[in-house]
Structure formats: structure tokens, C-alpha cells
C-alpha positions as CSV (number, residue, x, y, z in Angstrom):
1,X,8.0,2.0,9.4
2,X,9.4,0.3,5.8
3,X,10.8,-2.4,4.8
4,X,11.2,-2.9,1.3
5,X,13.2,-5.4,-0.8
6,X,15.7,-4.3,-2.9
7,X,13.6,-5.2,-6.3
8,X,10.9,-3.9,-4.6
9,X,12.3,-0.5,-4.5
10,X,13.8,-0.7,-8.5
11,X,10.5,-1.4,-9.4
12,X,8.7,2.0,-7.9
13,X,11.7,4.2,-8.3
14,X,11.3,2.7,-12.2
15,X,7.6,3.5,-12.1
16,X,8.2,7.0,-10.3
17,X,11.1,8.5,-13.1
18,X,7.7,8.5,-15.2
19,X,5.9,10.5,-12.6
20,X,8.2,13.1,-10.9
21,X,8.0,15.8,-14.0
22,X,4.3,16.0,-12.6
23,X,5.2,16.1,-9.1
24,X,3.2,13.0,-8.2
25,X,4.9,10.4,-5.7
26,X,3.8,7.2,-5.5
27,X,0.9,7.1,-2.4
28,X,-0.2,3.9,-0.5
29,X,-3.6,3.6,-0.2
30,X,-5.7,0.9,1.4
31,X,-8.3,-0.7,-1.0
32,X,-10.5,-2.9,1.2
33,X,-10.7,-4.3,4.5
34,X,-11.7,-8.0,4.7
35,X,-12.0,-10.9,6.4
36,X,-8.8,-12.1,4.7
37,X,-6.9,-8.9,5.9
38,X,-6.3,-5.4,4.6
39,X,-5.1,-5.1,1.0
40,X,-3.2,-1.9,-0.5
41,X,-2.6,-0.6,-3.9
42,X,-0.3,2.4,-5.2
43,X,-1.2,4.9,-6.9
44,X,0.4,8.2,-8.1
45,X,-0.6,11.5,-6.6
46,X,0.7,15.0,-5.4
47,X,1.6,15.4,-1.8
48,X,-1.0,17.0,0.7
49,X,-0.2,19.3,3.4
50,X,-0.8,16.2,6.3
51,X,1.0,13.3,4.3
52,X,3.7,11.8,6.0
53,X,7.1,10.8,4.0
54,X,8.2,7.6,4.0
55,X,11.6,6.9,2.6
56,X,14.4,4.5,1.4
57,X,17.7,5.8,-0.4
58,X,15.9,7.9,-3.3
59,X,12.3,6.8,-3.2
60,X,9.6,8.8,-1.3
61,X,6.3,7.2,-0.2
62,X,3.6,9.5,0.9
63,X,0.9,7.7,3.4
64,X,-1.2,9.2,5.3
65,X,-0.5,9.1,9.3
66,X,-4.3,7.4,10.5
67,X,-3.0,4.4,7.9
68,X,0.6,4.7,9.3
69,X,-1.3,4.7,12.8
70,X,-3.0,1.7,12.3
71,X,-1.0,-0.7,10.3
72,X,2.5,0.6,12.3
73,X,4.6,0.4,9.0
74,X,4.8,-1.9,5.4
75,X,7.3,-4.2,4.0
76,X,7.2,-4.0,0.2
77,X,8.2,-6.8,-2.3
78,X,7.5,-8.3,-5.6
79,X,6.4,-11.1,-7.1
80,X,5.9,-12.7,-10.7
81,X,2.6,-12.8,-11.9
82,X,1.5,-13.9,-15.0
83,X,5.4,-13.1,-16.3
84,X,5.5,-9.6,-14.9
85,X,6.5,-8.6,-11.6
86,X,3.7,-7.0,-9.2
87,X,4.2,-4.9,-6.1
88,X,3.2,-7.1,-2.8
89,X,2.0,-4.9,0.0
90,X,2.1,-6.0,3.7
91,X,1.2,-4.2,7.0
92,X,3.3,-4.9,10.1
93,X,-0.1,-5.1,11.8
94,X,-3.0,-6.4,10.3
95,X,-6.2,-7.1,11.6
96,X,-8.7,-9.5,9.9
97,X,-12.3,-8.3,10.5
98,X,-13.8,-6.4,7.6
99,X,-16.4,-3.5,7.3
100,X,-19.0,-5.6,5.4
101,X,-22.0,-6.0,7.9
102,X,-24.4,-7.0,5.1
103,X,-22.2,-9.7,3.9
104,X,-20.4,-11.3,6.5
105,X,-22.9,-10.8,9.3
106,X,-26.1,-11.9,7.0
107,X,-27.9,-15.3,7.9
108,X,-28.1,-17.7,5.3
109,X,-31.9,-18.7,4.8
110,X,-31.8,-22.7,4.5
């Protein structure tokens, strides 16, 4: 259900030291669905009752299980941008349809 690189996983266990004294964990979340594919961000936030754990040596992820459900897992990596490294998230299942009817569905007036 994760697969994440090992630079990857020194970044967020880096970026969670700051967090743990609040007891927030770092949380996927999914930020749009597109025509180009699903995109996800992190953000840092306190565990709910229904979150499921995902976990790699001493890193916890929470997601919750309908995103779990639908993508069937993530691989995590990182790349250089703009000389600082970025977190790269990736479903093992994506689907590329979006939820913008008024945009991709509209009829261009010639």
C-alpha cells in the first residue's frame, strides 16, 4: 500500500520531528482530480477515529480508507525543484477523468 524512496522517507520523517510535539502526523490528501490525473499534497494533522496508518520503519502516514480504496496504495519520492527537494506523490491506480463538468464538457462557441 507504500512505496516510498529512501529520500523520500528522510524528507517527511525530517518535516514530522517538527510536528510530533503537537501530535500531528503527516496526512495525504487528494487536491484535485483532473484530466491529467489525481494530484495529492501533505499536510499535517491529528489522527481521526477512521484514519488508516500507513507505515515505513519510523514514519506514520494517516489516509483515509475511501482514498486508500480508490487509488490501492502510493509510492512517494522526491525531486529537485527550483534547488530544493519536493515530495512527488503517485497512486498505484490512477484514473484520468476529472469532476469539472463546466470546463471540460463546455462547447466552445466558434
Amino acid at each position: 500500500m507504500l512505496n516510498i524512496t529512501e529520500t523520500a522517507y528522510n524528507f517527511l520523517l525530517r518535516k514530522s520531528k517538527l510536528y510530533y510535539s503537537q501530535d500531528r502526523l503527516p496526512r495525504l490528501i487528494l487536491t484535485v482530480k483532473s484530466c491529467s490525473g489525481a494530484r495529492f499534497a501533505v499536510c499535517y494533522d491529528k489522527q481521526r477515529e477512521d484514519d488508516q496508518i500507513l507505515r515505513h520503519r519510523d514514519l506514520k502516514i494517516l489516509v483515509s480508507p475511501s482514498l486508500l480504496q480508490e487509488y490501492e496504495g502510493f509510492e512517494l519520492d522526491t525531486e529537485e525543484y527550483f534547488f530544493a527537494p519536493r515530495l512527488l506523490i503517485k497512486p498505484f491506480k490512477n484514473e484520468f477523468k476529472c469532476d469539472c463538468d463546466s470546463k471540460c464538457n463546455k462547447e466552445v462557441n466558434g
